[in-house]
C-alpha positions as CSV (number, residue, x, y, z in Angstrom):
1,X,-29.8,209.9,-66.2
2,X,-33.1,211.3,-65.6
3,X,-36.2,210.3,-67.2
4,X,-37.3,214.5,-67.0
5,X,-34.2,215.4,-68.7
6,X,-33.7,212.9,-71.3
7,X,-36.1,212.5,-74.2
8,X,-38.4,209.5,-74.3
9,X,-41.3,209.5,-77.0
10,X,-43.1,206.6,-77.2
11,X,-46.3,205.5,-79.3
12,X,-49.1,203.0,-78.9
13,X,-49.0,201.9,-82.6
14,X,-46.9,201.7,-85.1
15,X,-47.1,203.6,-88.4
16,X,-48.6,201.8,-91.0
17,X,-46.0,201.7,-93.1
18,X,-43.7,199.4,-90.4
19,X,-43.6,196.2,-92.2
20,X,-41.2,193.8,-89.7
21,X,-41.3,193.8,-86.1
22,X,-38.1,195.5,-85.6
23,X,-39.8,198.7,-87.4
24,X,-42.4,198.5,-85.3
25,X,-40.7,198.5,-82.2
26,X,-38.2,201.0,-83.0
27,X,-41.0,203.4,-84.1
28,X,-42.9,202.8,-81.0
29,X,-40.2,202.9,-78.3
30,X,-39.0,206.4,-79.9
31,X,-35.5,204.8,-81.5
32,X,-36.0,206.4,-84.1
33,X,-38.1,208.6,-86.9
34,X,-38.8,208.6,-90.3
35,X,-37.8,211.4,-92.6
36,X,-37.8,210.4,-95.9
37,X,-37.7,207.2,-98.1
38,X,-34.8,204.9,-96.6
39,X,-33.6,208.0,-94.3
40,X,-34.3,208.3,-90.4
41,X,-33.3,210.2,-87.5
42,X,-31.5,208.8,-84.6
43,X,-33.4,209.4,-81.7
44,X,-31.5,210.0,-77.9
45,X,-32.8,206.7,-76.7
46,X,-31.7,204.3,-80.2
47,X,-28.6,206.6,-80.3
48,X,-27.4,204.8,-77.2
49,X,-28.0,200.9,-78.9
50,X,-25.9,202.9,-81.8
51,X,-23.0,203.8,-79.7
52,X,-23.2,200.4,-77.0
53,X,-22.3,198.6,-80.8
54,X,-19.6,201.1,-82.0
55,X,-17.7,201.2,-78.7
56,X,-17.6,197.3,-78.8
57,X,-16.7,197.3,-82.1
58,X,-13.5,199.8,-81.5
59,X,-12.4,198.0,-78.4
60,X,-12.4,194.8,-80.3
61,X,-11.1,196.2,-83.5
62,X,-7.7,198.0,-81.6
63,X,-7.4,195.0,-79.5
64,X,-6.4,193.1,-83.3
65,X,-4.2,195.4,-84.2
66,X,-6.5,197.8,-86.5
67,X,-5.9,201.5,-86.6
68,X,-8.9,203.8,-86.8
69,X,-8.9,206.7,-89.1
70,X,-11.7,208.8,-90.7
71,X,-12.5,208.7,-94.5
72,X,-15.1,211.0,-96.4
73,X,-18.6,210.9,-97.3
74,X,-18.4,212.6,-100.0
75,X,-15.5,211.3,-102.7
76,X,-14.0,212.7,-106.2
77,X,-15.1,210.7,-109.0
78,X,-11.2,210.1,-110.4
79,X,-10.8,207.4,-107.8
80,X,-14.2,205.5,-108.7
81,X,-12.9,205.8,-112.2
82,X,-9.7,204.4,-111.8
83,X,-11.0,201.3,-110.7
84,X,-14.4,201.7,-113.0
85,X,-16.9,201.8,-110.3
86,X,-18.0,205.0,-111.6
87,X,-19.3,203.3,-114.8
88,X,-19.8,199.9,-113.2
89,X,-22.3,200.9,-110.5
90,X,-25.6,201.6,-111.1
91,X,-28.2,203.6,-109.8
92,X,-27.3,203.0,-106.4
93,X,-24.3,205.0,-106.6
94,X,-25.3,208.5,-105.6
95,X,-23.6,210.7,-108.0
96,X,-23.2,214.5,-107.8
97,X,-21.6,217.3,-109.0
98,X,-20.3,220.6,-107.2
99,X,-20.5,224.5,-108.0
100,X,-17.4,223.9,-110.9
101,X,-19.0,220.8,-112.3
102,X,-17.1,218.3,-110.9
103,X,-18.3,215.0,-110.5
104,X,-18.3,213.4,-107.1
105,X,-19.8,210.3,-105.3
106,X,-21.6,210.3,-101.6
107,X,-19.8,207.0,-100.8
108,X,-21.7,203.9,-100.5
109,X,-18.1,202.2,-99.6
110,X,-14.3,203.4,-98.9
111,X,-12.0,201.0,-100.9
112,X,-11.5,203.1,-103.2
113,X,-10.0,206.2,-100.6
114,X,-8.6,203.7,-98.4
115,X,-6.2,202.4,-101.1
116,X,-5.5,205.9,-102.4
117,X,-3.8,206.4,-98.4
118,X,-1.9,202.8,-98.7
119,X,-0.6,203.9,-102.1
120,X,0.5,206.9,-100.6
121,X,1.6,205.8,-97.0
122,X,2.7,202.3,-97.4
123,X,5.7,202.9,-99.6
124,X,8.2,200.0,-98.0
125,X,7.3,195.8,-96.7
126,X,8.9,197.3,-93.6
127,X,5.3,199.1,-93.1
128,X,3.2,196.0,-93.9
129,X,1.1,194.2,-92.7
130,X,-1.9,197.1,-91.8
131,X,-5.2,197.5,-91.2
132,X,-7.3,200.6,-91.0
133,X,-10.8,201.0,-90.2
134,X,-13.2,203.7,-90.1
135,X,-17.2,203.8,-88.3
136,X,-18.7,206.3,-91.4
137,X,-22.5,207.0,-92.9
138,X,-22.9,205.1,-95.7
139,X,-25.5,206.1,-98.8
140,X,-27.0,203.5,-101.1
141,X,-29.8,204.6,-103.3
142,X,-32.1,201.6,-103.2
143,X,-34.8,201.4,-105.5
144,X,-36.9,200.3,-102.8
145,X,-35.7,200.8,-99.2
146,X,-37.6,199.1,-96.7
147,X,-38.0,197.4,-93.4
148,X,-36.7,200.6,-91.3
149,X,-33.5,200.9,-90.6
150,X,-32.8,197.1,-91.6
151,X,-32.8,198.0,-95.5
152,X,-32.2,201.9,-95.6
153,X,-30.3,204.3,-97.7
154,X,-28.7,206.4,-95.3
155,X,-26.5,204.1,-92.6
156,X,-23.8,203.6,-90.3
157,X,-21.0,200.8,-91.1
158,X,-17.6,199.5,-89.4
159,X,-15.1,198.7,-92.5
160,X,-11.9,197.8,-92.0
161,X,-9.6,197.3,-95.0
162,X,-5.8,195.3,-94.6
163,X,-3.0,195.5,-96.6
164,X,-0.3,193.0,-96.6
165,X,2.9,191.8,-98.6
166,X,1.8,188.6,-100.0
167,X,-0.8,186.3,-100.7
168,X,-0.1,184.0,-97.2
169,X,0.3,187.5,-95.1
170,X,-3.3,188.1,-96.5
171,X,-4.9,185.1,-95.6
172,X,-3.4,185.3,-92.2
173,X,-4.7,189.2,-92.0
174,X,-8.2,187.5,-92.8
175,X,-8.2,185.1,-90.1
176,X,-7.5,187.5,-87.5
177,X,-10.2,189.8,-88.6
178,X,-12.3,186.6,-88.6
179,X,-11.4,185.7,-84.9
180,X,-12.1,189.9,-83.8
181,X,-15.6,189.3,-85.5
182,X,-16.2,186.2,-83.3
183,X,-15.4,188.3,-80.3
184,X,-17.5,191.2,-81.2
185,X,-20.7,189.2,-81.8
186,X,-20.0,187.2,-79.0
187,X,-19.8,190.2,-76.8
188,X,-23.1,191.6,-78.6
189,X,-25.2,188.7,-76.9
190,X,-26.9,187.5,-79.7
191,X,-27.1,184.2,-81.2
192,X,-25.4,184.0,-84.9
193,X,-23.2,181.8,-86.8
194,X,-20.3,182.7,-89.4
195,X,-21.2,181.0,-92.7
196,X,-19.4,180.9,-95.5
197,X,-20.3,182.9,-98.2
198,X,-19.3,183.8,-102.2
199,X,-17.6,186.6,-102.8
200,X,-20.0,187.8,-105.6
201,X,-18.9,190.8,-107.3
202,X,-16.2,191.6,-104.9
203,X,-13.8,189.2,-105.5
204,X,-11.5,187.1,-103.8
205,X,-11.5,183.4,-102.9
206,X,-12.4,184.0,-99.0
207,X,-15.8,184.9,-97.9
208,X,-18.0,184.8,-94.2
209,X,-21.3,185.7,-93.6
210,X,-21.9,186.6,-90.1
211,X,-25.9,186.5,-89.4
212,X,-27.7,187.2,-86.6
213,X,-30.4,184.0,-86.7
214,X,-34.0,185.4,-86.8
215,X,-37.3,183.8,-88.0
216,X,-37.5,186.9,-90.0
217,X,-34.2,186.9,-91.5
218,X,-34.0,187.2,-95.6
219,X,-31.1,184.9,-95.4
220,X,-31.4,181.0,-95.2
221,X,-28.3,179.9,-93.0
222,X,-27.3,176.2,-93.9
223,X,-25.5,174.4,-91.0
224,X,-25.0,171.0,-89.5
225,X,-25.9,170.4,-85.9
226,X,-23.5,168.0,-85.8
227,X,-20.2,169.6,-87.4
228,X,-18.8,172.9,-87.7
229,X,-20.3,173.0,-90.9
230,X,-21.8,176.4,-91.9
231,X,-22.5,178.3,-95.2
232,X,-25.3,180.7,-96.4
233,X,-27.9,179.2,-99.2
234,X,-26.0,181.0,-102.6
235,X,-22.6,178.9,-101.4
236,X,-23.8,175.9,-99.3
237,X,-23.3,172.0,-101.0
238,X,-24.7,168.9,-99.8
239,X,-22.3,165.8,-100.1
240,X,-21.6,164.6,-103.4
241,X,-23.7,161.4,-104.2
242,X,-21.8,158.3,-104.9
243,X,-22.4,155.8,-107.9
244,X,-23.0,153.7,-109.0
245,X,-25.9,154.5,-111.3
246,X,-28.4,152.4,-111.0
247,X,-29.2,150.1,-113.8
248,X,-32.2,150.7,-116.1
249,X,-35.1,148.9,-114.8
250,X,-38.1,150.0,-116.9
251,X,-38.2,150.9,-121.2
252,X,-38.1,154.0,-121.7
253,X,-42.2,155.6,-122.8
254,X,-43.9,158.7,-124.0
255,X,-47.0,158.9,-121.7
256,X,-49.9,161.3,-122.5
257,X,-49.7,164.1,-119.7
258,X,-52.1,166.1,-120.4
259,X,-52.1,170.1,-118.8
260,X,-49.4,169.0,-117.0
261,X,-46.3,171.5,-116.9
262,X,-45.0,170.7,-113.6
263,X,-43.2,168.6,-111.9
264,X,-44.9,168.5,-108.7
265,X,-48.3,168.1,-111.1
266,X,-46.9,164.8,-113.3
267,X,-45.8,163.4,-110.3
268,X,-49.1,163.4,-108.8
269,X,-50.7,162.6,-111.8
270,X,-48.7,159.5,-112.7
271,X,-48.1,158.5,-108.8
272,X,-44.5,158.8,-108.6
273,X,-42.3,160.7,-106.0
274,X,-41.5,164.1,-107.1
275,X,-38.4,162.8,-106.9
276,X,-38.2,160.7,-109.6
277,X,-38.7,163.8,-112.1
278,X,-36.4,165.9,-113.9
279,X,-37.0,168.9,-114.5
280,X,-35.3,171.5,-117.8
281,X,-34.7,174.9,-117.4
282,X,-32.8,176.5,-120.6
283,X,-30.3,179.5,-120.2
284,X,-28.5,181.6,-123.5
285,X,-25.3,182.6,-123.8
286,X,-24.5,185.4,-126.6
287,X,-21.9,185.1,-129.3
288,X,-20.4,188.5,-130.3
289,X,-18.4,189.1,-133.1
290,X,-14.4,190.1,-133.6
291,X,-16.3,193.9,-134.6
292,X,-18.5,193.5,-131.5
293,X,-21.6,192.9,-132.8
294,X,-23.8,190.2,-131.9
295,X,-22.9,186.8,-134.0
296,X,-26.0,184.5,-132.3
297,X,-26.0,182.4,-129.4
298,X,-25.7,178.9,-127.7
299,X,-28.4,177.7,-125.6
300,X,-28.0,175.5,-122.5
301,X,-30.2,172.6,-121.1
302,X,-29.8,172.5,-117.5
303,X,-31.3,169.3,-115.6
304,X,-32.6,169.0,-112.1
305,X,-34.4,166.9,-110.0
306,X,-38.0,167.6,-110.0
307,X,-37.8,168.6,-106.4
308,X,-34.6,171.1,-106.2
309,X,-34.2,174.6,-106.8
310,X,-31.5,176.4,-109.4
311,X,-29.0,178.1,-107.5
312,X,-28.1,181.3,-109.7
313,X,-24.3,181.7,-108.2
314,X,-23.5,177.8,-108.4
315,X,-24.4,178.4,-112.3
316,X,-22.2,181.5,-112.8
317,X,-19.4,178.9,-112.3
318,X,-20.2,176.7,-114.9
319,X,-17.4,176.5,-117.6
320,X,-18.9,178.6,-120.9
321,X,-21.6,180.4,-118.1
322,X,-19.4,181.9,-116.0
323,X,-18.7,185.2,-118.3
324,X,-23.0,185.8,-118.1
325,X,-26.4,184.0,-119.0
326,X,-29.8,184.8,-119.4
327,X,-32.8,182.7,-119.8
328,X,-33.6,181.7,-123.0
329,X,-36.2,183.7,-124.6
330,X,-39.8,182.2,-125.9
331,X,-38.7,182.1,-129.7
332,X,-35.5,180.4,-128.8
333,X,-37.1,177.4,-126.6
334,X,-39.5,176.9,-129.3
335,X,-36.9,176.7,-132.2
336,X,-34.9,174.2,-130.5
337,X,-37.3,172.6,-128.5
338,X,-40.3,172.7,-131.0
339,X,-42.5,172.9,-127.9
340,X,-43.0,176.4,-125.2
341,X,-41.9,175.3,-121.4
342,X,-43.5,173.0,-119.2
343,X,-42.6,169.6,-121.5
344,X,-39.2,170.2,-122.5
345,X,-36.2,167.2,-122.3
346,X,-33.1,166.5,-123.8
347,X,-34.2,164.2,-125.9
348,X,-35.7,164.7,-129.4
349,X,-34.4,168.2,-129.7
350,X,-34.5,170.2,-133.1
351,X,-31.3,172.2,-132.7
352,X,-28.5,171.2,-130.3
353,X,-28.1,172.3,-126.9
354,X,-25.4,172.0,-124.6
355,X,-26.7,169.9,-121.3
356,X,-25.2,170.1,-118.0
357,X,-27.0,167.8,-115.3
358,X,-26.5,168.2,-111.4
359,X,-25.1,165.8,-109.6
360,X,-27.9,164.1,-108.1
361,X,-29.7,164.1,-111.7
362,X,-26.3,162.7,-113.0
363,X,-27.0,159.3,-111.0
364,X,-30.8,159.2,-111.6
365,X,-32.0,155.7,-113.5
366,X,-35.8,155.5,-114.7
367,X,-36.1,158.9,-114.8
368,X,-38.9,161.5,-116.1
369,X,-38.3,164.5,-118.3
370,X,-40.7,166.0,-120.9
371,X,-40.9,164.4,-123.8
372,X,-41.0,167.9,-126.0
373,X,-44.7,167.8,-127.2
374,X,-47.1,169.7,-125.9
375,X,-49.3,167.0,-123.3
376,X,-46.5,164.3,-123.0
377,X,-43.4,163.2,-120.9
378,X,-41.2,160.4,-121.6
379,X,-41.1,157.9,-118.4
380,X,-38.4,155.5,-117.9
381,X,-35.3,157.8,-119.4
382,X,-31.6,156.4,-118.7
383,X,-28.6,158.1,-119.3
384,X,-26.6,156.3,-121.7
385,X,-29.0,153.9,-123.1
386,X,-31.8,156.8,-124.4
387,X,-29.3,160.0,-124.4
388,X,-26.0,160.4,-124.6
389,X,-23.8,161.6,-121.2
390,X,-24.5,165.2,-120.7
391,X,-21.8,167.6,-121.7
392,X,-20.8,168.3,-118.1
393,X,-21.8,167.6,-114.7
394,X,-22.1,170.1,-112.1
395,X,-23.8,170.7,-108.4
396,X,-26.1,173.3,-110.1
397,X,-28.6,173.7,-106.5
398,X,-29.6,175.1,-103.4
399,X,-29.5,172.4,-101.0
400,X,-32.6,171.3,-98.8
401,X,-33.2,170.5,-95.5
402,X,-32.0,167.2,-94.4
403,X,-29.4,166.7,-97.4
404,X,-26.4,165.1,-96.1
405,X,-23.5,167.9,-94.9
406,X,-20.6,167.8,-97.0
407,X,-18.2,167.5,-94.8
408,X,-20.0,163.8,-94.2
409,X,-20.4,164.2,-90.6
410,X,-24.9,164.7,-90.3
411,X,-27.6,166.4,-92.3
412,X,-27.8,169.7,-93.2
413,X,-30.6,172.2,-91.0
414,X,-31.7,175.6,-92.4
415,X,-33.1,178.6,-90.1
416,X,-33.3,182.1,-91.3
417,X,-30.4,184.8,-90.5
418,X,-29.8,188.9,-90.8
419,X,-26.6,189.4,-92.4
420,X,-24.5,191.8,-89.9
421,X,-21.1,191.3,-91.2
422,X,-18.9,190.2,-93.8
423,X,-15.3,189.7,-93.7
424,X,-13.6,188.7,-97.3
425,X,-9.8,188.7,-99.0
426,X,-9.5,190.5,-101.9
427,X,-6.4,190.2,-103.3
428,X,-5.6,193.0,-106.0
429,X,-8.7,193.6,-106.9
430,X,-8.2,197.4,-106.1
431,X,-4.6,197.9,-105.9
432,X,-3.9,196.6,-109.1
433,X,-5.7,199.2,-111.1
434,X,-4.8,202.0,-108.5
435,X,-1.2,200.5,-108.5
436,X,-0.9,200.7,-105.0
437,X,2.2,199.1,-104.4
438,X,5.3,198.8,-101.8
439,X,8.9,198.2,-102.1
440,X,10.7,194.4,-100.5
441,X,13.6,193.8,-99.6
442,X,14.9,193.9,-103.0
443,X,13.7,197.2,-104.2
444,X,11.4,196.4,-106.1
445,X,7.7,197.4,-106.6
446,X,4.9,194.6,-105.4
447,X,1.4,195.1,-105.3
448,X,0.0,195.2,-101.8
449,X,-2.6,192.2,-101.2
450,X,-6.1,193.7,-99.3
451,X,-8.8,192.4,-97.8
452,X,-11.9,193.8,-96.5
453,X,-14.6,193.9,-93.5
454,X,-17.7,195.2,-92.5
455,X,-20.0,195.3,-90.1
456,X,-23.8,197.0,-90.2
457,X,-23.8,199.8,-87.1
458,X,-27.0,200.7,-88.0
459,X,-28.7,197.7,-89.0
460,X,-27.3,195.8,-86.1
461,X,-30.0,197.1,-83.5
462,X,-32.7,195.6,-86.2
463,X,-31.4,192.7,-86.5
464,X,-31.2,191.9,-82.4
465,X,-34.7,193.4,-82.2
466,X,-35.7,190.8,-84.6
467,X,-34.3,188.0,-82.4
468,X,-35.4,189.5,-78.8
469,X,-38.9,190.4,-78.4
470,X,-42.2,189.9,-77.3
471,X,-45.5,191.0,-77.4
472,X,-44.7,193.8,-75.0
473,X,-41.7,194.9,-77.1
474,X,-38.1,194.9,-77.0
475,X,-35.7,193.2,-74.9
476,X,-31.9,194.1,-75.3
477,X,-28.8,191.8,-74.7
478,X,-27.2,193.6,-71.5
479,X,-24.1,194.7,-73.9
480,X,-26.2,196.9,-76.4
481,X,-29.0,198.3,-74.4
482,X,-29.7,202.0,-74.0
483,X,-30.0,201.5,-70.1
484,X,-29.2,198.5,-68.6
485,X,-31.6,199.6,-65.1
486,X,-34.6,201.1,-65.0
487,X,-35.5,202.3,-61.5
488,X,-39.0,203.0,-61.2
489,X,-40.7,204.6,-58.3
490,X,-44.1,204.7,-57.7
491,X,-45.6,207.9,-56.2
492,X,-42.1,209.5,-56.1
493,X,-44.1,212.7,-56.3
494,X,-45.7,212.3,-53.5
495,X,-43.6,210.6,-50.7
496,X,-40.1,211.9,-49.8
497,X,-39.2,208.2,-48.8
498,X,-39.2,206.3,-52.2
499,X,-37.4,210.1,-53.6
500,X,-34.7,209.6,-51.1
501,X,-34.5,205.6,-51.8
502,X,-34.9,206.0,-55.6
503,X,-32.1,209.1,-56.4
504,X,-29.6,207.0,-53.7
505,X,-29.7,203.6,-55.6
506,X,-29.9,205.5,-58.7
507,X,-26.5,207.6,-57.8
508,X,-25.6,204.2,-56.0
509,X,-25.6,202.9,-59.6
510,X,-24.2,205.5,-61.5
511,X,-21.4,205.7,-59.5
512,X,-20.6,201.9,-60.1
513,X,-20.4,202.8,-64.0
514,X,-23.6,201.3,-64.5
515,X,-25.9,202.8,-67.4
516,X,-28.9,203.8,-65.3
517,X,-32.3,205.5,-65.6
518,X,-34.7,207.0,-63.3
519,X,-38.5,207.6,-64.2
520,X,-39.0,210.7,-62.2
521,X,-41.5,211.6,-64.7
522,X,-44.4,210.6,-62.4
523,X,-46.1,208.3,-64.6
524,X,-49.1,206.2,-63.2
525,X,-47.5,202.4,-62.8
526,X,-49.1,200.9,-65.5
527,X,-47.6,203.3,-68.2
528,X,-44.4,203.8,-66.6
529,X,-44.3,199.9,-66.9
530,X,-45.3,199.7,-70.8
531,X,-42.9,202.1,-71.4
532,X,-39.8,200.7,-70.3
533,X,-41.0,197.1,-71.1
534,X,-41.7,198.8,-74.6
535,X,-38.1,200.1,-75.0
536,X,-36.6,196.8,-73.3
537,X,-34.2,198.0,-70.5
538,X,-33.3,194.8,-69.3
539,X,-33.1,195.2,-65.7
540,X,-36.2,196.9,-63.6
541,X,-36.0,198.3,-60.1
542,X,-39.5,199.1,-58.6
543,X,-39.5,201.2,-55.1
544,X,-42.9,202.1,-53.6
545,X,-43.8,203.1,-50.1
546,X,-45.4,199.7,-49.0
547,X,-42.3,198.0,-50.3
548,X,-40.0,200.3,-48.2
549,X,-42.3,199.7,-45.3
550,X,-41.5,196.2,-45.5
551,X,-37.8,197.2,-46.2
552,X,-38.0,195.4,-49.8
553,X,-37.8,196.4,-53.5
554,X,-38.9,194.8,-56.5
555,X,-36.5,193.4,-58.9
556,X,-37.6,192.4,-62.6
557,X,-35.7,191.0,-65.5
558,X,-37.5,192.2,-68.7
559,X,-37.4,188.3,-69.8
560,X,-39.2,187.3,-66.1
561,X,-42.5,186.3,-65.6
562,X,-42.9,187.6,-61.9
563,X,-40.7,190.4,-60.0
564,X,-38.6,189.1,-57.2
565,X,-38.6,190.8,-53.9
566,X,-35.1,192.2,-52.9
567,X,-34.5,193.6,-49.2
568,X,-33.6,196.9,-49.5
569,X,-30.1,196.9,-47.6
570,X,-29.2,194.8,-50.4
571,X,-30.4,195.5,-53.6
572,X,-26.8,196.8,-54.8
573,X,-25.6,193.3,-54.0
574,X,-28.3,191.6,-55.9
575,X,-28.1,193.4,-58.9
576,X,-24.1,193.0,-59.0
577,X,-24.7,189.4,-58.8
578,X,-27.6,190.2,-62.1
579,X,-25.1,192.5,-63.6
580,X,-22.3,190.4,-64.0
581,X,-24.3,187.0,-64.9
């Protein structure tokens, strides 16, 4: 490819509105532009990084066994309805209606259609097990899209859905879609790690995360050096602690704290670790009625260490939380607490509470907790001797760095991660109530077990911006750049001998099946440079008349400090050694 014939536009700045790097960069180097809110156009040069993904992707995808097919963007309501997505989703779903007023849906996912073809297709266990996969725009209408093509509403995904016989089939399904995402990343260049995750809304008992580690990443990634330990922040433990309690050393005291509310400020205040606090955070759960109407509620005390964070998900699993909480309102702390937050306890309540207590809080001794009256906390608090046992026990927290791993094997580290891809088992969560089903051996009707995989096409080329850069630009993995050369001549305008040298290694290349791009554009050095150090080719040939005078050419990886100088008989030899490293 020609520079002159392809269609390179890039800018000095960024727009203001490009909050993360990745923006920025893929604004300058002319990946791609803005057109609305959350929508962006694809330029030539980003539609390469776009295609270098997806081709890996298919390649990786066939070579497991998946078939490709093609599924709509735009789907009939009935099927969202069957499975009661239609009312279920909220705004986010993109709902329309056509010229006879019939509602349909610009799909924001496919497992609706895809299990309308099994249920159709996959009539016998003789079929079984599949997998189909499709590489389709996606529409999600985010309230707030942002960070460019990272968090958009318009985008490109990979999802693969399988279909098998039986539970075990399923699980064994899942695995080899997990190894074919290993392979795919690996082959993408970029460091990541496969955590596991929960299943959230989706369902199912199997879950990875596959992030792409950045400093920027929304995601904290939990992992142990030392162990093949992995799991992202919402599912991540630490190691149980182990008894025994320690016995109470100290009488229990309500001590004057006065405008203190926190943890982190009563802990200063009365020179004790942060540690050594406990601090009450009070959820509602709502009655209703046999006629559906609201019969009250039951409030919850939950109890953590003064230094530890509520992890919402952990919660949701809590026996009598798990079908939905909220925070308890003002009025409610205040009836059964007789005090508004920031010196609440369990102890001395007005109304009861049920208390659940994490783990760690579980084997506290000489503990402090607010005493509930405004200005005090009671110090010295033992389980047992000044309250009763809580009513359960439960690992109710996001971990921290340097917690012990749970698999007992080193401490837990945390660094930040994109989330690319996400592989989970579903069961019957969608052919159940589309009665997808298949015939065995016996004749009769089973309902096929699915699971489900994704990968973000279009966020992808963020998300290894975000981990390969510098303050010149981009710099692509060789895998998923646009061009993997550059040749650059200088004064190619003006002296037939770099022309000849530059079109022959360029067609040289070419010829080898190597992606390759020549800046006949006759750009000063400088910005012919900036550009392609801007848009991150990662290999750059330079050819100038001095250089072919001393018979050598400049060679520069875009991560080197210095060029190399490469004789010009062989610079094909050089950069097949480059190529292939």
């Amino acid at each position: 490819m020609k520079a002159s014939q392809f269609l390179i536009s890039t800018l000095k700045e960024a727009p203001a509105d490009a909050e993360v790097v990745s923006h920025q960069l893929m604004m300058r180097a002319g990946m791609v532009k803005k057109l609305g809110a959350g929508i962006y156009t694809w330029m030539p040069m980003g539609l390469r990084v776009v295609r270098k993904i997806e081709g890996i992707v298919r390649e990786e995808m066939n070579r497991a066994g998946a078939v490709e097919l093609l599924m709509p963007v735009v789907q009939p309501a009935e099927f969202w309805q069957e499975t009661g997505r239609w009312s279920k989703m909220g705004p986010e779903l993109m709902r329309v209606k056509d010229r006879h007023e019939r509602d349909f849906i610009i799909q924001p996912t496919s497992e609706e259609v895809v299990t309308d073809v099994a249920r159709q297709e996959l009539r016998s266990y003789k079929q079984l097990p599949k997998n189909l996969y499709h590489i389709q725009t996606k529409f999600r209408d985010e309230r707030r899209p942002r960070f460019g093509v990272m968090r958009s509403r318009e985008f490109i995904m990979k999802d693969a859905y399988s279909f098998d016989r039986d539970a075990t089939s399923a699980k064994a399904s899942y695995q080899a879609m997990a190894r074919a995402y290993r392979a795919i990343f690996d082959r993408f260049g970029l460091r990541y790690r496969a955590v596991a995750a929960d299943s959230g809304a989706i369902g199912g008992d199997l879950s990875e995360e596959f992030q792409v580690i950045a400093a920027t990443g929304e995601d904290a990634v939990v992992y142990c050096p030392d162990s093949e330990y992995a799991a992202n922040m919402e599912k991540a433990e630490a190691l149980a602690p182990s008894g025994p309690r320690p016995a109470p050393a100290h009488r229990m005291e309500k001590t004057p704290t006065p405008g203190k509310s926190t943890c982190a400020d009563v802990a200063q205040f009365l020179s004790i670790p942060l540690q050594n606090t406990v601090k009450s955070l009070v959820l509602a759960t709502d009655r209703v009625g046999a006629d559906g109407a609201p019969a009250g509620s039951q409030l919850w005390l939950l109890l953590l260490r003064g230094d530890h964070d509520m992890n919402e998900i952990k919660v949701a699993k809590v026996p009598g939380l798990d079908a939905g909480f909220r925070f308890a309102t003002g009025a409610e702390i205040v009836e059964h607490f007789g005090t508004p937050p920031g010196y609440l306890g369990p102890i001395g309540l007005r109304e009861p509470v049920r208390i659940v207590a994490d783990r760690e809080v579980a084997v506290m001794g000489d503990w402090v907790c607010g005493a509930n009256a405004e200005g005090y906390h009671l110090t010295g608090v033992n389980w047992g001797r000044d309250l009763p046992e809580p009513d359960a026990v439960a690992d109710l927290r996001n971990v921290v760095e340097g917690d012990l791993s749970p698999d007992g094997k080193g401490r837990l580290a945390i660094e930040r991660g994109i989330e690319v891809g996400h592989v989970f088992y579903l069961g019957t969560k969608y052919s159940a109530p589309m009665e997808a089903s298949f015939l065995d051996e016996n004749g009769k009707p089973q309902l096929v077990e699915m699971g489900c995989y994704g990968i973000g096409i279009t966020r992808l080329p963020a998300a290894a911006i975000e981990q390969n850069h510098d303050a010149r630009g981009i710099i692509w993995p060789d895998a998923i750049a646009p061009f993997r050369v550059v040749v650059c001549p200088i004064g190619m305008d003006r002296s037939a001998e770099v022309r000849v040298a530059a079109e022959k290694l360029h067609d040289e290349l070419a010829a080898a099946g190597v992606d390759v791009m020549l800046d006949d554009r006759g750009e000063r050095p400088g910005a012919m440079f900036a550009d392609w150090e801007l848009i991150g080719v990662p290999h750059r040939v330079v050819i100038s008349d001095r250089g072919l005078k001393e018979g050598q050419l400049e060679y520069q990886h875009r991560r080197d400090a210095a060029a190399t100088k490469v004789p010009a008989g062989e610079v094909m030899a050089f950069l097949r050694g480059r190529l292939q490293a």
